[in-house]
C-alpha positions, 0 to 999 in steps of 0.5 A: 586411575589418578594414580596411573597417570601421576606415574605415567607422566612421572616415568615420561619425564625422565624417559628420552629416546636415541637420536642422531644429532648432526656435529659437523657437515664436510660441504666446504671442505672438499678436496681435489688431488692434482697431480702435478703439484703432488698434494690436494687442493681445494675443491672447486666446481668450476674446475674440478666438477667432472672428477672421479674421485673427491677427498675429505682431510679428517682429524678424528681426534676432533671428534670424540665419540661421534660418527662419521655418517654416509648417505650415499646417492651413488654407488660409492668406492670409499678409499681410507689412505689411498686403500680400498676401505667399503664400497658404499651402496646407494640409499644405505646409511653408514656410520663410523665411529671416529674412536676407531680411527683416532690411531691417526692424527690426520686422515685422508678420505678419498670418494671414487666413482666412474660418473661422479659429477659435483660432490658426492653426498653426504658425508656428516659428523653425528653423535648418538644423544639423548633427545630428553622430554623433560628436564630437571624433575619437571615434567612438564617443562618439555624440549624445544621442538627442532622446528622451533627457530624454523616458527621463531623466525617467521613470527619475529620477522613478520612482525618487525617487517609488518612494524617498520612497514606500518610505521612508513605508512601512517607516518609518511603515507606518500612516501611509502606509495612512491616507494610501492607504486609498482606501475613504474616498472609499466610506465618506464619514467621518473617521477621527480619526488621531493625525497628524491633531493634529500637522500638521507632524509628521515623517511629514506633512512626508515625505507633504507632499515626496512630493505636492510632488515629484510635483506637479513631476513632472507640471508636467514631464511635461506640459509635456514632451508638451504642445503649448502649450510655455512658454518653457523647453520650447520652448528645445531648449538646455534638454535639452542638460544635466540642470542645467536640467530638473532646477532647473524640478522643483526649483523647482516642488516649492519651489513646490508644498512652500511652497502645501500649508504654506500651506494650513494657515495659511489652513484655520486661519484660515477655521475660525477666522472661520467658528467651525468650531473643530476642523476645521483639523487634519481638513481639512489632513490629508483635503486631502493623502490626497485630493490624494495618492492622486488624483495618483499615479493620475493621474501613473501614468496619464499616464506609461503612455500617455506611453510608449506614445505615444513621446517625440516625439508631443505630447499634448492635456492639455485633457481631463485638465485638465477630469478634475482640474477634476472631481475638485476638485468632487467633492472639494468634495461628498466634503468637505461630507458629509465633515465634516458627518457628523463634526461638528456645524457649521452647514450654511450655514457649512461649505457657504460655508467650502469654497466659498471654501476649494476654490474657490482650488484650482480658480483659484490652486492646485495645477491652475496649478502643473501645467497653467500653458499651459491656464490 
């Protein structure tokens, strides 16, 4: 009986079965033809939302023995060279083989439909590979499962958020109640605080690592769940190692690190030009106790029904995204009352400064460094 099971794993361990593996998604290159200028151009929702047909520029010669994959919504008219090529039904997968359609260097795919609204869906590059078991004559060392990156992720964030948290608290423990005392948002007022003179003093700099850190935790989660993938998770080579997930956070938490720094500098400078003389140090300090208590809600939210939902469901960030939009404007009417209550500026003038000032929030700021394929 030994015996059986010693060939059992032994025959299991150079077995693999067919699977379908994603090369390449067309979310972003989405054309429009126009008319009047006699050529395609990028596709763009705002404008081009309503039209009856949507194109895709395919170089097949890109794709040596892969697919082209179609799960239509809809049902579909799929034109090739401006010819009527299938007409695709609804719930049906198609799959081309782009061998067969490498006689062109460059083809046009045209989607029509009556009622198309948005982008039609989904259209992917696909190869048939082997999803071996084991590797090597090893048999028990075994592939890393698909959901692996989706459980790496929330172990290694969790604990680096949990690390940072916990180093604020024991170390500056009135530091870190300040920063989540959450009652402000009830009592509407400014507490003059002794870290609010020194803005880059030690344990702002840690609050400011900690916010930049889960800023880039969240700019991951979501692109992990989302389903308007950029470039870098759509590239399913990417989870293969930890390098690369790790460089996007990393580089995203520079990015985050370097935006909330500048803040200050630009707080600094509209005071300045507003004759608001003392509000810099006050507004730096309300941005990153609002900012960080409403993310870590936000965060702690979004990674609780990432988990109950599984790694392999997408998510639709939009209604979080128009939740971040919200809490930026009320944040903007938390800030006015805010300060008017604490000082004695002139209400036009605090009224037009963070107009301006919340206002970059919303189109260049922290919500693009999060959600940059809703923008």
């Amino acid at each position: 009986m030994s015996r059986f099971f010693l060939w059992a794993l032994l025959l299991l361990a150079f077995t693999g079965q067919a699977a379908w593996k994603k090369v390449y998604s067309f979310d972003r290159d989405w054309l429009v033809y126009q008319e009047a200028w006699k050529s395609f151009l990028p596709y763009v929702s705002s404008k081009h939302y309503a039209y009856h047909s949507k194109s895709l520029e395919i170089h097949p010669g890109d794709f040596p023995k892969a697919y082209l994959a179609i799960y239509p919504s809809e049902n579909y008219h799929l034109f090739l060279q401006g010819t009527l090529f299938k007409t695709l039904r609804k719930g049906e997968v198609y799959r081309i083989p782009m061998d067969s359609l490498a006689k062109e260097d460059k083809l046009v795919l045209t989607v029509y439909l009556e009622d198309l609204q948005g982008l039609p869906s989904d259209f992917k590059v696909e190869r048939d590979e082997k999803v071996v078991v084991a590797e090597k004559a090893d048999f028990f060392s075994l592939q890393t499962r698909s959901g692996a990156p989706f459980s790496n992720f929330f172990l290694l964030s969790i604990l680096s958020l949990m690390t940072c948290l916990g180093l604020l608290f024991a170390a500056y423990p009135r530091v870190f109640t300040s920063f989540y005392r959450y009652s402000d948002w009830i009592r509407w007022e400014v507490k003059d605080e002794v870290w609010m003179r020194r803005p880059f003093a030690l344990p702002n700099v840690l609050v400011l690592f900690t916010l930049s850190l889960l800023t880039s935790c969240l700019a991951y989660l979501v692109g992990f769940k989302t389903i308007q993938k950029d470039e870098f998770f759509s590239n399913g080579d990417n989870f293969v190692a930890l390098w690369p997930s790790l460089f996007f956070i990393f580089s995203k938490l520079g990015l985050s690190f370097l935006l909330f720094i500048s803040r200050y500098f630009v707080y600094y400078l509209f005071t300045d030009l507003f004759k608001l003389k003392g509000l810099a140090n006050v507004h730096y300090f309300k941005s990153l106790q609002t900012n960080l208590q409403f993310f870590t809600l936000l965060f702690a939210s979004i990674c609780f029904y990432a988990v109950y939902v599984g790694p392999s469901k997408s998510i639709d960030f939009s209604s979080v995204l128009y939740l971040v939009d919200g809490y930026f404007l009320f944040r903007f009417v938390y800030f006015f009352q805010s300060f008017q209550r604490s000082f004695s500026f002139p209400r036009l003038f605090l009224f037009i400064y963070l107009l301006i000032i919340e206002g970059q929030i919303i189109l260049f700021g922290i919500r693009e460094l999060i959600f940059p394929t809703y923008i």
